[in-house]
N, C-alpha and C positions, 0 to 999 in steps of 0.2 A: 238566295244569293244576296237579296238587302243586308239581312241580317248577317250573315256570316262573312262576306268579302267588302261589299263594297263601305269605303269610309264614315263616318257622319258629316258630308258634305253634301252642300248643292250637288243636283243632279236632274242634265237634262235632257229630254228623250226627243230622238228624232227619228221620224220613219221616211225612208226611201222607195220610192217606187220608179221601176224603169219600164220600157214601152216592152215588148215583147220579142220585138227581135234582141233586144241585149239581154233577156234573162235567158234566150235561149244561147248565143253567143256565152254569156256568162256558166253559163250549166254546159259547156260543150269545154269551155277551155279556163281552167277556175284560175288558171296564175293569171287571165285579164281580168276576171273577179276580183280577184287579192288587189290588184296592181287599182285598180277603181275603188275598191274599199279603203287602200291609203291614201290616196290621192283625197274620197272624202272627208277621212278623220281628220285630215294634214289641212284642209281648207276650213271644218267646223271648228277646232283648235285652235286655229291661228286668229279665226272670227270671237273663240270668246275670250281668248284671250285679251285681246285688243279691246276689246268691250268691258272690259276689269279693268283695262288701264296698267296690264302687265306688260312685262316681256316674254319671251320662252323662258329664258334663263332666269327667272323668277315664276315661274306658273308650271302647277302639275296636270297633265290634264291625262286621261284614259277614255279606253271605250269597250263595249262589249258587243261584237256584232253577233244577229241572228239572222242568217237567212233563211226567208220564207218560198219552200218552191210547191205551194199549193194556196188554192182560191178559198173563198169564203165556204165553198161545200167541199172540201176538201179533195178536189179533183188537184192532180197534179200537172204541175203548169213547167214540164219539158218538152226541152226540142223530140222530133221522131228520127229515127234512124241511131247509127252511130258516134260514136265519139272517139274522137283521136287527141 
């Protein structure tokens, strides 16, 4: 993906981690995932921008989410039961 999409620009990587009950909340209902993953981009954006010394309306900024729903031994880290 370096190679082929993203720009030759700065680029800076941040990793999120949430308690357990909101990954299972998040893995049970994904539009509060989405709706939390904006809300992150929207507050990391607006922090570098500001930190450039930009505006919006002069700054591009993007992101590439990955959610991880498994541990370090690759056990997988869902709620039990159903999903609605």
């Amino acid at each position: 993906m370096v190679d082929d999409i993203l720009p030759e620009a700065p680029v800076r990587q941040w990793v999120l981690s949430f308690p357990f009950a909101l990954r299972f909340l998040f893995a049970a209902r994904p539009v509060v995932m989405g709706r939390v993953l904006g809300i992150v981009y929207r507050t990391l954006a607006t922090r570098q921008i500001r930190k450039a010394r930009h505006t919006h309306e002069s700054a591009r900024t993007g992101a590439v989410t990955l959610i991880q729903r498994f541990g370090s031994a690759l056990n997988l880290n869902m709620p039990q039961g159903t999903f609605s």
